[in-house]
C-alpha positions in Angstrom: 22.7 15.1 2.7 19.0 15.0 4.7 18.7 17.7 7.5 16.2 18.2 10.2 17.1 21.4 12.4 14.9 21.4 15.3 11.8 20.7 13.4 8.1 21.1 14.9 4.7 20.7 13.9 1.7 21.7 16.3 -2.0 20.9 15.3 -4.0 23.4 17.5 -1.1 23.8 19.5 -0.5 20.7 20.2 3.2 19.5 19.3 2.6 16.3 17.1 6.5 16.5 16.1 9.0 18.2 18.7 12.0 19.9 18.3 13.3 16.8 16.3 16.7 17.7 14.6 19.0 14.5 12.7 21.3 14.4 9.9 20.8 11.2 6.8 23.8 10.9 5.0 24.0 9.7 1.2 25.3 6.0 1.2 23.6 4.9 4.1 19.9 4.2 5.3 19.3 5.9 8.1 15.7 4.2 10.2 12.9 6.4 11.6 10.7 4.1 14.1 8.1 5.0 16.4 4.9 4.1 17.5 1.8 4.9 15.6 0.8 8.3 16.4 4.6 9.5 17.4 4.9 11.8 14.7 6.7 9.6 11.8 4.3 9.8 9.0 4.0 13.8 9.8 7.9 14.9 9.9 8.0 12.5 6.3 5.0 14.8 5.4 7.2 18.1 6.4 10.5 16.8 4.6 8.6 16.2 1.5 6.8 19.6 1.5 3.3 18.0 2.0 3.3 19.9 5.3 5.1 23.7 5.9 6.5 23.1 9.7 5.3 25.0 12.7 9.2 25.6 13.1 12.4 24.6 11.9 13.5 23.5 9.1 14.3 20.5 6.4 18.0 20.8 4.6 19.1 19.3 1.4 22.6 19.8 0.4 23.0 22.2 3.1 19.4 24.9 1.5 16.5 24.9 3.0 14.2 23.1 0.7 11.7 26.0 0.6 13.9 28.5 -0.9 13.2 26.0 -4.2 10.5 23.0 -2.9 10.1 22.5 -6.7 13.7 21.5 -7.5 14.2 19.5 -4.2 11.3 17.9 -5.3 12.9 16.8 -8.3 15.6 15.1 -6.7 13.0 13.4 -4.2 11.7 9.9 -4.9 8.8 9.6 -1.8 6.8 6.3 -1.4 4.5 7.4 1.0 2.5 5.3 4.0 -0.9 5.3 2.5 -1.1 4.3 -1.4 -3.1 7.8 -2.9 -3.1 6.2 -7.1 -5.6 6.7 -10.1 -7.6 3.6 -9.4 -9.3 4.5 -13.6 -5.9 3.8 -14.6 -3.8 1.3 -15.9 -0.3 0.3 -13.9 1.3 1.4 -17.1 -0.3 4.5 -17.4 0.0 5.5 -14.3 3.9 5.2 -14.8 4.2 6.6 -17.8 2.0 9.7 -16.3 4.3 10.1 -13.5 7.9 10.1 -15.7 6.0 12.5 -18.1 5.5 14.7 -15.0 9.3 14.1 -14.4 10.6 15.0 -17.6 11.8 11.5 -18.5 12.5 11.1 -22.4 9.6 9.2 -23.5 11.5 6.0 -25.6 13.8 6.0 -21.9 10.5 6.2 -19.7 9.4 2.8 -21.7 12.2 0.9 -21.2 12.2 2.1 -17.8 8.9 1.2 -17.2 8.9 -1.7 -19.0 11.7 -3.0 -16.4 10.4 -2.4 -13.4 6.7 -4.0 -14.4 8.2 -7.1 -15.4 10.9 -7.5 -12.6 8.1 -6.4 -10.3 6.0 -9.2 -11.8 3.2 -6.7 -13.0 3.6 -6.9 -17.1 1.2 -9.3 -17.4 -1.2 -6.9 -15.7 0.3 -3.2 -17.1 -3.0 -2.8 -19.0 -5.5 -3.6 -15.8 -6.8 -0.6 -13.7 -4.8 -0.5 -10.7 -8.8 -0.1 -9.4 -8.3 -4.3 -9.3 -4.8 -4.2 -7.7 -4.3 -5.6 -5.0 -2.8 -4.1 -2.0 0.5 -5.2 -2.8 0.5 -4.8 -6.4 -0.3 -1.2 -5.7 2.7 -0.6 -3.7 4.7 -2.2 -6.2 3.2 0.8 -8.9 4.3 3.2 -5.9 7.6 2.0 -5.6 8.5 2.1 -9.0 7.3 5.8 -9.4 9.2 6.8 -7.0 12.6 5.6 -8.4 11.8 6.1 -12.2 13.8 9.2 -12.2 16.7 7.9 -10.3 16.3 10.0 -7.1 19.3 11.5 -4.8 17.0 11.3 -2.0 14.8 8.4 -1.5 12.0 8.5 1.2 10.4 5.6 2.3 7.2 5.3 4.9 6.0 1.7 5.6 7.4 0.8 1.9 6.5 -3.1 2.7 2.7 -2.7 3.5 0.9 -5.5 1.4 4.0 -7.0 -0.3 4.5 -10.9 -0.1 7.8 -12.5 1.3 9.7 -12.6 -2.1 8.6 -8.8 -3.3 9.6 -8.4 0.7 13.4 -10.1 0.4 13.3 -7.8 -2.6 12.8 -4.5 -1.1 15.2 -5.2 1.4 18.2 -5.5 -1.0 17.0 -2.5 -3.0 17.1 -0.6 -0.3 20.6 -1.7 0.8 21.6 -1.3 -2.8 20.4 2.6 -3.4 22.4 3.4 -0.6 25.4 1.4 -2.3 25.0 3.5 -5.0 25.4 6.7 -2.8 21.8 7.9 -2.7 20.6 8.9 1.0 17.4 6.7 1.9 14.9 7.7 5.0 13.4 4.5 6.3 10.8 4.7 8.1 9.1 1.3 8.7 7.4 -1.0 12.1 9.8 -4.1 10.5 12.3 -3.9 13.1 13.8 -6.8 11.4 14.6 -5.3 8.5 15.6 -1.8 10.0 18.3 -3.9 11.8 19.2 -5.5 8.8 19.5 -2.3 6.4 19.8 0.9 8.5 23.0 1.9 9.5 22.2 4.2 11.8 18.2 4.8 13.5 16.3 7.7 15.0 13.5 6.5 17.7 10.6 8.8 18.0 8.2 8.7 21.2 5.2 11.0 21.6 6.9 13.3 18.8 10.5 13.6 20.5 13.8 12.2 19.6 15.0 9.9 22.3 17.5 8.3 19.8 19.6 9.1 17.3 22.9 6.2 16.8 24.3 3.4 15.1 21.9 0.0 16.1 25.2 -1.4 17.0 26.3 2.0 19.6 22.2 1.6 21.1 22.8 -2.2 21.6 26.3 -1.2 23.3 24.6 1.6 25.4 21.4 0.3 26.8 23.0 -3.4 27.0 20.4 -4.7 24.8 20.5 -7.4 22.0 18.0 -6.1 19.6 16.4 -3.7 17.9 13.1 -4.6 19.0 14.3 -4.8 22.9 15.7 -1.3 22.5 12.4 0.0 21.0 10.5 -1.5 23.1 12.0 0.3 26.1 12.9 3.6 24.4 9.3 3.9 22.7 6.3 1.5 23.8 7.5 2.0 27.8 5.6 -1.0 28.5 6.4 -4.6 28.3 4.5 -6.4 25.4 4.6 -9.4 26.7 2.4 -8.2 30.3 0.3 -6.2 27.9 -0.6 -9.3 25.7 -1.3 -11.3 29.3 -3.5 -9.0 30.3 -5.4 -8.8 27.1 -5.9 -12.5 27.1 -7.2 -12.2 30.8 -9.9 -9.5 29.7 -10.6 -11.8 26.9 -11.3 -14.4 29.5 -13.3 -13.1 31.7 
């Protein structure tokens, strides 16, 4: 179990995350939305240890994860929003780099390895640098390092940036299927589609607050809204899109 206990993080003083605590259970997919600039991309940053919080603090299995970042780590898969790789190296070394860094038994790394390149339709290329990857290729090598070692925890931060519809349909039963297999997965995505798919439960963050924490189905039932994207929309953009696109096209035009 994921826990965020009234977790800040200020940036000369300035609160880019506030006070946000919420709980992610193992065997579900709990969504974390938000504008950009709400704070997502820096509380993943804070869970994962890539930021130490202003104040509060992250829980895994009920420890803080500072009082051993290195073993939490270990149990942390993390495909994070922006794809930082060894553009010199090959898709395969890259891999087999990162399960070496995880311990993995190298004849089990390869046939690991060797599975998620050709499933991910990348074996023909394993040997290319990922320096000729192409966007989507490259979070395909990011997604499969982060589930090589078979994380408890997977984090996920804009996981389908780049990837075309099939990879896409693809990624959407994976993630459905880690949390079948009782791992606890942190989605945290702008495809509203797919968070109401796969998430059973989503927290909404607006100008680094909480303003929801429930089921999609409990949000629906509260705010007397049909979707995902209607909720969102009111909890977190505050403005109707459709007025804001009018008015665009009437600056356009004149």
């Amino acid at each position: 179990m994921l826990e965020l206990r009234s977790l800040t993080k200020r940036f000369s003083g300035i609160p880019a995350v506030d006070d946000v605590s919420f709980t992610a259970l193992p065997g579900q997919v709990t969504g974390y939305l938000g504008p950009n600039g709400s704070g997502k991309s820096t509380t993943v940053k804070m869970i994962t240890g890539l930021l130490e919080p202003s104040e509060g603090h992250v829980l895994w299995q009920g420890t803080d994860v500072r009082a051993d970042l290195t073993a939490f780590q270990a149990q942390l898969g993390y495909v994070p929003e922006e794809p930082y790789l060894y553009p010199h190296l090959t898709g395969a070394e890259y891999l087999e780099l990162t399960g070496e860094l995880r311990l993995i038994p190298r004849q089990r790394l390869w046939l690991k390895i060797e599975a998620f390149l050709r499933e991910f339709g990348l074996w023909e290329d394993r040997y290319t640098a990922i320096a000729s990857y192409s966007k989507g290729m490259r979070q395909k090598i990011l997604l499969a390092a982060a589930l090589l070692h078979d994380p408890a925890l997977v984090i996920l931060d804009e996981p389908f940036s780049g990837l075309d519809v099939h990879s896409a349909l693809v990624l959407r039963r994976l993630i459905q299927t880690l949390a079948e297999s009782g791992k606890t997965v942190l989605f945290s995505s702008h495809e509203l589609e797919t968070v109401e798919r796969v998430c059973s439960r989503v927290v909404i963050l607006h100008k680094g607050k909480a303003v929801a924490n429930d089921s999609v189905e409990n949000l629906r039932g509260l705010m007397e809204l049909p979707t995902l994207e209607a909720i969102f929309t009111q909890l977190a953009l505050r403005q109707d899109p459709d007025e804001m696109a009018q008015r665009l096209a009437e600056a356009m035009r004149q």
